[in-house]
C-alpha positions in Angstrom: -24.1 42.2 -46.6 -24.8 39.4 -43.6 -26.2 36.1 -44.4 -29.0 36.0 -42.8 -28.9 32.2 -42.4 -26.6 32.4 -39.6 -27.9 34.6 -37.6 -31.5 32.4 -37.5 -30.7 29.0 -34.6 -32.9 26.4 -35.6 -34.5 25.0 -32.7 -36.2 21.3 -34.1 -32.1 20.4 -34.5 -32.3 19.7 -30.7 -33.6 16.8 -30.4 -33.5 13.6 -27.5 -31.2 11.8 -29.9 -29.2 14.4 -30.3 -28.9 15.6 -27.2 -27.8 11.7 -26.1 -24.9 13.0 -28.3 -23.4 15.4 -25.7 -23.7 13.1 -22.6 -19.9 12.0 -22.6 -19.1 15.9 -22.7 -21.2 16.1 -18.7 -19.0 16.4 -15.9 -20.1 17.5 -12.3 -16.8 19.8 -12.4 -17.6 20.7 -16.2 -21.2 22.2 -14.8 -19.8 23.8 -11.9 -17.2 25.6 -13.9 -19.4 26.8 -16.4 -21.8 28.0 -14.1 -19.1 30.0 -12.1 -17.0 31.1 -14.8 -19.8 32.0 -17.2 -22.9 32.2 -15.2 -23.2 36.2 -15.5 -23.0 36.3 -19.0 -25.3 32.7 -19.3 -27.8 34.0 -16.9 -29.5 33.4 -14.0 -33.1 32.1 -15.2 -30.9 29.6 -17.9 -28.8 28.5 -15.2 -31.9 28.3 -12.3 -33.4 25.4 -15.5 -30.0 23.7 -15.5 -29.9 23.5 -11.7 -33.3 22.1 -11.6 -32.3 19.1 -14.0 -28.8 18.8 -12.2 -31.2 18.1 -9.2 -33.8 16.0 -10.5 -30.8 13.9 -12.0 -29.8 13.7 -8.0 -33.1 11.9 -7.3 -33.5 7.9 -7.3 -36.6 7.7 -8.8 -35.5 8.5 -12.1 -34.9 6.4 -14.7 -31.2 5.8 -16.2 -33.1 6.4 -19.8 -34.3 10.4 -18.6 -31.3 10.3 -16.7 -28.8 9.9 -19.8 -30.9 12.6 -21.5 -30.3 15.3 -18.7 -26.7 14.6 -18.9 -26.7 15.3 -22.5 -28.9 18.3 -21.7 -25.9 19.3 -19.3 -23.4 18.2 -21.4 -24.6 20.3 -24.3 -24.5 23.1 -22.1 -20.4 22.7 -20.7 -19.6 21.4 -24.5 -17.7 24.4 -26.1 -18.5 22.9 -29.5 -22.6 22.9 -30.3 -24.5 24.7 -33.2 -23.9 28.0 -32.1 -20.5 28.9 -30.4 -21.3 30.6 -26.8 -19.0 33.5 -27.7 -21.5 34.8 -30.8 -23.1 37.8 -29.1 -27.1 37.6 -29.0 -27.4 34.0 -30.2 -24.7 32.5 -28.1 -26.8 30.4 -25.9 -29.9 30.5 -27.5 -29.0 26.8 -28.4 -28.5 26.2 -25.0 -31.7 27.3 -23.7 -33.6 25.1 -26.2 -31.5 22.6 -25.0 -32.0 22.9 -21.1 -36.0 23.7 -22.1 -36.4 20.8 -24.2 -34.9 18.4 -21.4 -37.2 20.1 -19.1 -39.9 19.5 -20.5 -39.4 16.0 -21.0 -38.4 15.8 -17.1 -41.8 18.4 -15.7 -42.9 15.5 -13.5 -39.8 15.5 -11.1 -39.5 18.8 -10.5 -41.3 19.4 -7.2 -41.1 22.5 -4.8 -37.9 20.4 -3.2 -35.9 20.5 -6.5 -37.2 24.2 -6.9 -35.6 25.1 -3.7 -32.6 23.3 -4.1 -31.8 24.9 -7.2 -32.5 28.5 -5.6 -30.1 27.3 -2.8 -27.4 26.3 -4.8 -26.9 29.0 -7.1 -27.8 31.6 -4.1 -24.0 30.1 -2.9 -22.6 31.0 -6.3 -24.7 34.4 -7.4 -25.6 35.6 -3.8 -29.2 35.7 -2.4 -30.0 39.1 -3.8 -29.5 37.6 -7.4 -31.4 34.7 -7.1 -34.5 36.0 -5.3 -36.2 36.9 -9.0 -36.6 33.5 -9.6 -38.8 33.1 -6.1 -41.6 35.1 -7.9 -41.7 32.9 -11.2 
């Protein structure tokens, strides 16, 4: 018999606060690693919403406050430790997405056609045109 506890994420445990948590676990090479080592099993439209707030954390308009909470975003994303392990099949990065979705959200106001782009751009380099022209049509 399974306990079905486990195999239900809940999503109100990500919060701003505790994203914050996960901000000394961001790294530039952290991200880059994941996304390259992982990204086929992570996905493309998960990582196209963590290139987006990599880029928006690139601009100089935003605050240090929305700033620390995309790290943590990121961070929770590279951490190998969060509330579901990334190795559980189905759920592995369920967490994550809520993660990178919740940040998102809080961030909607940067993200211009610019950041759109640059995201596409960037993870066309790592994924190849072909892969990333889905995400043209969204």
């Amino acid at each position: 018999m399974t306990d079905k506890k486990k195999d239900v994420f809940d999503s109100s445990q990500i919060t701003g606060k505790e994203l914050q948590k996960y901000e000394k676990n961001f790294s530039e090479e952290g991200l880059l690693h994941k996304l390259t080592q992982y990204g086929k099993s992570i996905g493309v439209e998960l990582l196209y919403k963590a290139a987006q707030l990599w880029f928006v954390m690139q601009r100089p308009d935003v605050p240090a406050a929305t700033k620390a909470l995309i790290m943590g975003a990121l961070g929770y994303l590279i951490s190998p430790l969060d509330f579901i392990p990334d190795l559980t099949p189905v759920l592995g990065y369920s967490d994550d997405l809520v993660a990178i979705t919740f940040a998102l959200i809080r961030v909607q106001g940067y993200i211009d056609e610019n950041v759109r782009r640059q995201a596409r751009n960037f993870l066309s380099k790592i994924f190849g045109q072909e892969t990333v022209q889905q995400l043209e049509n969204e």
